[in-house]
Each structure stands twice: as C-alpha cells, then as structure tokens.
C-alpha positions in Angstrom: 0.0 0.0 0.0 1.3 3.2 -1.4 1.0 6.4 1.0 0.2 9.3 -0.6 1.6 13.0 0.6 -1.0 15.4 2.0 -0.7 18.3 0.0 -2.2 21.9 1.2 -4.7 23.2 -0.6 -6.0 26.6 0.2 -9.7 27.2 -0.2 -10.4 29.1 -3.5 -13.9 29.6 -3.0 -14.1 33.2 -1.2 -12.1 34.5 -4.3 -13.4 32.1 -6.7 -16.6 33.9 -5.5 -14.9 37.7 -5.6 -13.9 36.9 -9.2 -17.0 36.3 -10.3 -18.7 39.1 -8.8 -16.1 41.5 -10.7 -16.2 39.6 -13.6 -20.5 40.3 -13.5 -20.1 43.8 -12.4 -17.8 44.3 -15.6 -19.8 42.5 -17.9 -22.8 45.2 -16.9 -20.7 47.9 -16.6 -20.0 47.2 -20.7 -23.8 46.6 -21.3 -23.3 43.4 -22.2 -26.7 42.0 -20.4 -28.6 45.1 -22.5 -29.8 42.2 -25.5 -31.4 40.1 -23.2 -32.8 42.5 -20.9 -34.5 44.3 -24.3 -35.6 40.7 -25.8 -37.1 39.8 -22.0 -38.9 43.4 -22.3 -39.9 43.3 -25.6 -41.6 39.3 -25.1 -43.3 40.5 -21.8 -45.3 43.4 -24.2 -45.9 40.7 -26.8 -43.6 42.6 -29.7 -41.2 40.3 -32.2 -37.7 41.6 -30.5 -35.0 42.7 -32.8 -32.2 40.7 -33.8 -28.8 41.5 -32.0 -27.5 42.6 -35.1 -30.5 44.8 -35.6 -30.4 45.6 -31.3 -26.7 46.9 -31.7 -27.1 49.3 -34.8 -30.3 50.6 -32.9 -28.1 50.9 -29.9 -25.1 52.7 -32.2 -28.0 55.2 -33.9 -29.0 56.3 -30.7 -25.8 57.3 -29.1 -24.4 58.7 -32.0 -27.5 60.6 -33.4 -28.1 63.4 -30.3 -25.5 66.5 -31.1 -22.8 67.2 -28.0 -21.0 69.9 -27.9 -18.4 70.5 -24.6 -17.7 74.5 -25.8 
C-alpha cells in the first residue's frame, strides 16, 4: 500500500466567489446583459424583438445621433 503526501490546498472559494462578482459587475458595466434584458422586455409586451445585429445598430443610432458639444 502506497502512502500518498497530503498536500495543502487553500480554499479558492471566497475568491473564486470575488472573481465572479467582478467579472459580473464588468460585464454590466460594458452593457453586455442590454440584449437580453431588451428581448425579455420586448416578449413581456408581446412585440417580435429585434435581432442582436438589428439591437446593436439601434443601440449605435441612438448614441451617435443626439448633437454634443463641450464649448
């Protein structure tokens, strides 16, 4: 019978935990939960949601279309 070494390992799952919470905050942060959060609206009211293609040009339009001036 072969005795194995007990080897340390520390518990991850406090940062494993951290991680993921940073990794969510940044994927909000980018608007990258906008999509599903329109498609979940847009089924609620009954409407045929856009495509994500058609979503992300919409999105694009929309920022880019109101004037801003900083002078």
């Amino acid at each position: 019978m072969r005795i194995r070494p007990m080897i340390w390992k520390p518990n991850i799952h406090p940062l494993v935990t951290a991680l993921r919470k940073i990794w969510e905050y940044l994927r909000e942060a980018c608007g990258e939960y906008d999509y599903e959060r329109y498609v979940e609206r847009a089924r609620a009211l009954g409407a045929e949601p856009m495509t994500p293609q058609e979503f992300y040009v919409s999105q694009l339009e929309h920022k880019h279309s109101r004037p801003t001036r900083c002078c």
